[in-house]
DRENGU-633444 format. One record per atom (N, C-alpha, C): residue number from 1; z, y, x; residue in three letters; atom name. Coordinates in Angstrom, 2 decimals. Atoms other than C-alpha are relative to their C-alpha. Layout:
! DRENGU-633444
{nr->NUM&w->Z&v->Y&u->X&rest->ALA&atom->CA}
...
//
This chain:
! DRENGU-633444
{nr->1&w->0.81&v->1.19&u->-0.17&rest->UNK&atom->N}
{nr->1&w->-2.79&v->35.66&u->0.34&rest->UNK&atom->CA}
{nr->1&w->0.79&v->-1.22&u->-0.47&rest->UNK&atom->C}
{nr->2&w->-0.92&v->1.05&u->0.30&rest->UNK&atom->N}
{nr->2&w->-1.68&v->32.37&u->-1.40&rest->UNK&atom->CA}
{nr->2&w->-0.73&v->-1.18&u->0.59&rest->UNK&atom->C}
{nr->3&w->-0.03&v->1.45&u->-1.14&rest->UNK&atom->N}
{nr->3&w->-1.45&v->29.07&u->0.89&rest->UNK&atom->CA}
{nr->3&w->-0.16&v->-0.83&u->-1.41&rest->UNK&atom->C}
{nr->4&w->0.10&v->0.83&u->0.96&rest->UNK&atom->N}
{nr->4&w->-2.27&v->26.00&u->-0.74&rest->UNK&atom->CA}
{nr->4&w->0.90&v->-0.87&u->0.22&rest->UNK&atom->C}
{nr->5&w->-1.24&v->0.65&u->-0.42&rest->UNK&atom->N}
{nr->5&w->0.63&v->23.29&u->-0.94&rest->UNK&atom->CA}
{nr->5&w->-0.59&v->-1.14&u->0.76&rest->UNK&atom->C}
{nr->6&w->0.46&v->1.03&u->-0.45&rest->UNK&atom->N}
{nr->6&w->-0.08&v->20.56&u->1.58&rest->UNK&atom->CA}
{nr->6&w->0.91&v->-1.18&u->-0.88&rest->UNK&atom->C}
{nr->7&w->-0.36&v->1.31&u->0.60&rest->UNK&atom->N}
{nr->7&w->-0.47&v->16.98&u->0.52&rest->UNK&atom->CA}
{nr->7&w->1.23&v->-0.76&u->0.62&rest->UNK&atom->C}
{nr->8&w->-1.08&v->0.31&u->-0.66&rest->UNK&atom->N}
{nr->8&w->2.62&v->14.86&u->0.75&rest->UNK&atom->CA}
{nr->8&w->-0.48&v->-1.71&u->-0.19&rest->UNK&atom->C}
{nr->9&w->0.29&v->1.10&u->-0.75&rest->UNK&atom->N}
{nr->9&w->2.22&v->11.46&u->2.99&rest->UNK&atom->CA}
{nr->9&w->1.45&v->-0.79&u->0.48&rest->UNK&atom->C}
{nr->10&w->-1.53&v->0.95&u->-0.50&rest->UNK&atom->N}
{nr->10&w->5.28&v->8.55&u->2.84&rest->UNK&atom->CA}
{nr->10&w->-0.70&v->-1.00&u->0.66&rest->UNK&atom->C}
{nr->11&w->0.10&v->1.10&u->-0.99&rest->UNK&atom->N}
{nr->11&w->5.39&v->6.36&u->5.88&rest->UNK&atom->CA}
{nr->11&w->0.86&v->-0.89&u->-0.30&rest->UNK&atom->C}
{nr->12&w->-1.41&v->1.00&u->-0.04&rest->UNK&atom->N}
{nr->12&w->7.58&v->3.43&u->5.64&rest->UNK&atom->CA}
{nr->12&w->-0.02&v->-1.12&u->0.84&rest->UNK&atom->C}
{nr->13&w->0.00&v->1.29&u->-0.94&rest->UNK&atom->N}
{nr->13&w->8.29&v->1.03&u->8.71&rest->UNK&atom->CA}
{nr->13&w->1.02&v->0.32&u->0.64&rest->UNK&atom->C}
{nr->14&w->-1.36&v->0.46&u->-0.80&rest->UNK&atom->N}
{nr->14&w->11.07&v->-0.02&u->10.31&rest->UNK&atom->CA}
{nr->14&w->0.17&v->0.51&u->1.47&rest->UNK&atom->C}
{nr->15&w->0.09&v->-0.15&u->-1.43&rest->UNK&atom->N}
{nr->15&w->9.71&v->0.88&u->13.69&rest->UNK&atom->CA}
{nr->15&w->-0.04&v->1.22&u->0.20&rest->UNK&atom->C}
{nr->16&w->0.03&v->-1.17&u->0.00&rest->UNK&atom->N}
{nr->16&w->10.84&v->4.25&u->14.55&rest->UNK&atom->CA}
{nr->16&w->-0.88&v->0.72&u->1.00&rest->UNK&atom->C}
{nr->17&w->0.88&v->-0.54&u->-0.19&rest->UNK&atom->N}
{nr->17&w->8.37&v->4.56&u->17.16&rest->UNK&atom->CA}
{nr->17&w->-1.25&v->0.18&u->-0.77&rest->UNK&atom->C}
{nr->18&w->1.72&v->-0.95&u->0.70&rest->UNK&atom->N}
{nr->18&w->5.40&v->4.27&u->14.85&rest->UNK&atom->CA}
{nr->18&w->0.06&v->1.22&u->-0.62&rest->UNK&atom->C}
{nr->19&w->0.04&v->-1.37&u->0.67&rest->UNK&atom->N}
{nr->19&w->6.82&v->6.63&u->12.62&rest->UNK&atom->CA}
{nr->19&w->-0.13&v->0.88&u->0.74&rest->UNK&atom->C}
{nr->20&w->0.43&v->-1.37&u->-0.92&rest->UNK&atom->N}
{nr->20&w->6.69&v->9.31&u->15.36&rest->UNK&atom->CA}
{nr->20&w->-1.21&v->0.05&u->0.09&rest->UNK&atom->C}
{nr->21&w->0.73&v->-0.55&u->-0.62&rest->UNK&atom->N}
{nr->21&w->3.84&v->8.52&u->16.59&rest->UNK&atom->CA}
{nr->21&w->-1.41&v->0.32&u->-1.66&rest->UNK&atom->C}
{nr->22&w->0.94&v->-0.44&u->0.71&rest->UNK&atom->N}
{nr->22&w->1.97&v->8.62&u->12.92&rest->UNK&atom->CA}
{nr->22&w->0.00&v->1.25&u->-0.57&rest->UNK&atom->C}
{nr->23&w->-0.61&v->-1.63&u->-0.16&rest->UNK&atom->N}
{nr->23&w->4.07&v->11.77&u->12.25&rest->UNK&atom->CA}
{nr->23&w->-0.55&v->0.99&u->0.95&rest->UNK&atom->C}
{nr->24&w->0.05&v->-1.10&u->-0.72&rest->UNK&atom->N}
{nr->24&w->3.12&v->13.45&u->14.76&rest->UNK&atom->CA}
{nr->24&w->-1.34&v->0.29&u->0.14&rest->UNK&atom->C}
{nr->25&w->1.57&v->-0.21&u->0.71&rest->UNK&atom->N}
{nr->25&w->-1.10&v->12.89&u->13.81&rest->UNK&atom->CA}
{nr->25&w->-0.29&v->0.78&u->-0.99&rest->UNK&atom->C}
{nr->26&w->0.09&v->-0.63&u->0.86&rest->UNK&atom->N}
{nr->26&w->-0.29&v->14.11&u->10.59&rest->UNK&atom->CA}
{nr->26&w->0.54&v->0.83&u->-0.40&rest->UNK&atom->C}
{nr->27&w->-0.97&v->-1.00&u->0.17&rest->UNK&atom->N}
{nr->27&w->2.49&v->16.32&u->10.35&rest->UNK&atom->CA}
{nr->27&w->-1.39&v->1.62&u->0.09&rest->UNK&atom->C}
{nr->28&w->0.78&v->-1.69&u->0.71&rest->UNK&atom->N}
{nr->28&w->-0.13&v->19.60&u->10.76&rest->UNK&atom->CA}
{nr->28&w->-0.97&v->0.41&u->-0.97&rest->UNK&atom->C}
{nr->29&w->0.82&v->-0.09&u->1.49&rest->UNK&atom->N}
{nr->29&w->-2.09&v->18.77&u->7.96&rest->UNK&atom->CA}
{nr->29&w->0.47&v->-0.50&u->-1.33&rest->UNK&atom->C}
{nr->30&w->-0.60&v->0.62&u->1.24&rest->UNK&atom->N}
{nr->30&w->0.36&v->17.06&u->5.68&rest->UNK&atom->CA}
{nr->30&w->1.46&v->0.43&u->0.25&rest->UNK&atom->C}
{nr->31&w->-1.93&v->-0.20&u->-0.08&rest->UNK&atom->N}
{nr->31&w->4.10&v->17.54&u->4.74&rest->UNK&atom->CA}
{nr->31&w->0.13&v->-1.91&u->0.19&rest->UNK&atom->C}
{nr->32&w->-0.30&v->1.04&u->0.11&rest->UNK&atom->N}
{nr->32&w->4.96&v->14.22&u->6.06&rest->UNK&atom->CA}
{nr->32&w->1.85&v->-0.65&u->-0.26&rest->UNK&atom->C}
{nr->33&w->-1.31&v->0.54&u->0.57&rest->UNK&atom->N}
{nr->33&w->8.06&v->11.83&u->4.73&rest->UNK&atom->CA}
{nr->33&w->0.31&v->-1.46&u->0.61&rest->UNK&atom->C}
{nr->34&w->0.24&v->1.65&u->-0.79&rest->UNK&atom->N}
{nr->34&w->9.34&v->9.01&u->7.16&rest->UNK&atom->CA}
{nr->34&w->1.34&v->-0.82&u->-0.45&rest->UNK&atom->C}
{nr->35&w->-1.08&v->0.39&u->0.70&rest->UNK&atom->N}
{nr->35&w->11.57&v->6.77&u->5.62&rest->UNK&atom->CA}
{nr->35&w->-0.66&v->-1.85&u->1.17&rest->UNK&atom->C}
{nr->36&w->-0.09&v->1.47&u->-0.67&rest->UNK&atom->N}
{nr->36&w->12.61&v->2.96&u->7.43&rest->UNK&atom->CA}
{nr->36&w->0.24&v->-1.36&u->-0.88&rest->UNK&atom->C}
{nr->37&w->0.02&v->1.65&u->0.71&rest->UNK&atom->N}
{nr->37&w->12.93&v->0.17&u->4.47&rest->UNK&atom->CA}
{nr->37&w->-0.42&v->0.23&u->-1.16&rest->UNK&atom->C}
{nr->38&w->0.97&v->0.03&u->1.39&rest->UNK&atom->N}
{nr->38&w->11.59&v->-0.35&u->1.10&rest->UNK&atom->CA}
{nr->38&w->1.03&v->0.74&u->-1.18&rest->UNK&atom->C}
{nr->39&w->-1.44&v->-0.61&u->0.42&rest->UNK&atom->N}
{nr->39&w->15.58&v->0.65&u->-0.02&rest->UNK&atom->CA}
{nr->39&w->-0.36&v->1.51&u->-0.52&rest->UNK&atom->C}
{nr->40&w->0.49&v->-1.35&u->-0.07&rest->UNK&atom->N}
{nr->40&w->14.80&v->4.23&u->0.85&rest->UNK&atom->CA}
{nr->40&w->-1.19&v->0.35&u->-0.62&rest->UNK&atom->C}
{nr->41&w->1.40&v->-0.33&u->0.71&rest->UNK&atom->N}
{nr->41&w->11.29&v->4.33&u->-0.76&rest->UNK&atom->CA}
{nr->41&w->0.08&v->0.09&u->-1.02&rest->UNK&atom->C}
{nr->42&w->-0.65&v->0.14&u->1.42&rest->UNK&atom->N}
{nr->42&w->12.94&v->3.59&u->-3.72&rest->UNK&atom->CA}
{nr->42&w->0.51&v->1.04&u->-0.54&rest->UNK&atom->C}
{nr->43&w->-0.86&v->-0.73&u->0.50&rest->UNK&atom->N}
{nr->43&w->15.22&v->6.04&u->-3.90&rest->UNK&atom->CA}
{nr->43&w->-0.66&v->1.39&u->0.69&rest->UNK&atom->C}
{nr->44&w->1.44&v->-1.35&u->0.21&rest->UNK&atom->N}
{nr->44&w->12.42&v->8.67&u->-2.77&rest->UNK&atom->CA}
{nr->44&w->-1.00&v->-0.12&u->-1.24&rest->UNK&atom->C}
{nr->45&w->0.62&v->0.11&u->1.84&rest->UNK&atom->N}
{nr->45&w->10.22&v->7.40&u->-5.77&rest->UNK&atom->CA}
{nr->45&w->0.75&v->0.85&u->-1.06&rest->UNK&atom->C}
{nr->46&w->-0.67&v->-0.27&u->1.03&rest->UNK&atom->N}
{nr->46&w->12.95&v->8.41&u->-7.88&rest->UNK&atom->CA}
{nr->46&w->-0.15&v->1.63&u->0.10&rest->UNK&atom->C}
{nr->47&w->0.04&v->-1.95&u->-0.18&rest->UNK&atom->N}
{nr->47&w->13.19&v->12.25&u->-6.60&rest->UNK&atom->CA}
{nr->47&w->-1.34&v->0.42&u->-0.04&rest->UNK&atom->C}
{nr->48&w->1.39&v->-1.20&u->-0.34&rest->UNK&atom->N}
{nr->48&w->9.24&v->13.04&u->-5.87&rest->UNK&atom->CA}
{nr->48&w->-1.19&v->-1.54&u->0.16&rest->UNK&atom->C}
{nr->49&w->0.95&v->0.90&u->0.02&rest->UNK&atom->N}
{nr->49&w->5.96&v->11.09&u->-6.01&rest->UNK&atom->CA}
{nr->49&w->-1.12&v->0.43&u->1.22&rest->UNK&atom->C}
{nr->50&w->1.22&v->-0.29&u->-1.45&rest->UNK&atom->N}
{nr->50&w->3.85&v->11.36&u->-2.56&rest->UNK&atom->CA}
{nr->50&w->-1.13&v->0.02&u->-0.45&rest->UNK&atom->C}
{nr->51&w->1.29&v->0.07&u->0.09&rest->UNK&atom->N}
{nr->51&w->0.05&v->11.78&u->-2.40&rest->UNK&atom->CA}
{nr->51&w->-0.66&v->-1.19&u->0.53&rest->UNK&atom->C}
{nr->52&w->0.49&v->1.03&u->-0.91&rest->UNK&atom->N}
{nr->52&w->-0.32&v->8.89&u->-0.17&rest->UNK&atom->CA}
{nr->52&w->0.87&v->-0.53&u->0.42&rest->UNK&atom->C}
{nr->53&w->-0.48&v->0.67&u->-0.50&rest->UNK&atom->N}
{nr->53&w->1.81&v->6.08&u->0.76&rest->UNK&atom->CA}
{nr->53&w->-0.75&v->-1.07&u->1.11&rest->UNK&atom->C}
{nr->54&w->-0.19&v->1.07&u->-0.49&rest->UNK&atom->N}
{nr->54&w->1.77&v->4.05&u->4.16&rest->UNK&atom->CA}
{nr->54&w->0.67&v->-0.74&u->0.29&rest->UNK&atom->C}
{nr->55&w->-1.01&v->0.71&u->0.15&rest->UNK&atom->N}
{nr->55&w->3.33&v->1.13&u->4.30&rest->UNK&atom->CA}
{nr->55&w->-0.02&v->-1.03&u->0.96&rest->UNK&atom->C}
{nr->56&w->0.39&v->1.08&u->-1.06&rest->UNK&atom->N}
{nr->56&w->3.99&v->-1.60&u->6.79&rest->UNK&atom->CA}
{nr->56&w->0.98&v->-1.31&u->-0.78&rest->UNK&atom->C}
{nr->57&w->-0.59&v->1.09&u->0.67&rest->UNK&atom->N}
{nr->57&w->3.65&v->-4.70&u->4.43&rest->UNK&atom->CA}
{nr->57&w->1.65&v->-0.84&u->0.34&rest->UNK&atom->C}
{nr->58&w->-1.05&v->0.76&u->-0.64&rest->UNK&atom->N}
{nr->58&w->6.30&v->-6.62&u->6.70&rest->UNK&atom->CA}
{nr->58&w->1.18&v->1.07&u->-0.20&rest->UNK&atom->C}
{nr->59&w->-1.19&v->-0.87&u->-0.27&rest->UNK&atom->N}
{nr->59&w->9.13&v->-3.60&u->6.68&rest->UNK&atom->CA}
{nr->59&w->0.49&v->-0.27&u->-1.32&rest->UNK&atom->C}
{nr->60&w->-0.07&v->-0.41&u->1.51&rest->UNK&atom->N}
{nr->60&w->9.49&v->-3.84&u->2.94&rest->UNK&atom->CA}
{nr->60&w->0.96&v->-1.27&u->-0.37&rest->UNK&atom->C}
{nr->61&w->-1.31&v->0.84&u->0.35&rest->UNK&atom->N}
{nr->61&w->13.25&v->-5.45&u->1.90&rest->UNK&atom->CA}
{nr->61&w->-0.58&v->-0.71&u->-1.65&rest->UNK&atom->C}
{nr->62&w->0.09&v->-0.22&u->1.19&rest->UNK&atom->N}
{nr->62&w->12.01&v->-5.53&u->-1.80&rest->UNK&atom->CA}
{nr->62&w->-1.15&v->-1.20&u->0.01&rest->UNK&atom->C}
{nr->63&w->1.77&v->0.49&u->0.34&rest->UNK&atom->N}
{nr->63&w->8.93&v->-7.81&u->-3.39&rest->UNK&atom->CA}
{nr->63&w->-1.03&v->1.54&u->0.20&rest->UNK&atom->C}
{nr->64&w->0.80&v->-0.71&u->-0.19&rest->UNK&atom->N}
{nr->64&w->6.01&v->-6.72&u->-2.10&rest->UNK&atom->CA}
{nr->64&w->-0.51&v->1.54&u->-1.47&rest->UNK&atom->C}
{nr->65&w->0.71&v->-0.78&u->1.22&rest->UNK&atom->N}
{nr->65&w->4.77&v->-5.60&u->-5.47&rest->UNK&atom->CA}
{nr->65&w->0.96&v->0.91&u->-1.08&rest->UNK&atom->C}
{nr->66&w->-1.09&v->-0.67&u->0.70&rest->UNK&atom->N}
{nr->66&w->8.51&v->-3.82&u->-6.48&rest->UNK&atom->CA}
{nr->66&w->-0.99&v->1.81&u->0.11&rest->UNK&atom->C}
{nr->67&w->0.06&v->-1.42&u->-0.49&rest->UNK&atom->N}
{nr->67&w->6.98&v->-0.57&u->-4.70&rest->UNK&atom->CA}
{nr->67&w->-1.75&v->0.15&u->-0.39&rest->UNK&atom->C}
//
C-alpha cells in the first residue's frame, strides 16, 4: 500500500507557546516545521520549500516582504 506524503506547514513566531499549541492542531495531518524568527525561515527556504507558511507578521527580524 503506498501512503501519500503529507503536506509540509512552516510556523514562524517567536512565541513558543503558540507554536505548540498550532503544532499540536496540525501535526496529524501535516508534517509540521516550527521555527522562532524570520533568521531561521531563511535558512529553511534555502534547504526545502513548505506547502504553507504561517507567519506572525510582528516575529519577523527581516523586511516584511524579504520572506
Amino acid at each position: 500500500m503506498q501512503t501519500e506524503e503529507r503536506r509540509k506547514i512552516l510556523i514562524v513566531d517567536d512565541d513558543p507557546m503558540v507554536l505548540k499549541v498550532i503544532r499540536s492542531y496540525l501535526k496529524d495531518r501535516y508534517k509540521v516545521y516550527c521555527i522562532r524568527s524570520g533568521e531561521e525561515a531563511l535558512k529553511f527556504f534555502s534547504m526545502q520549500i513548505p506547502d504553507v507558511v504561517l507567519l506572525d507578521y510582528m516575529t519577523v527580524s527581516y523586511t516584511h516582504l524579504t520572506l
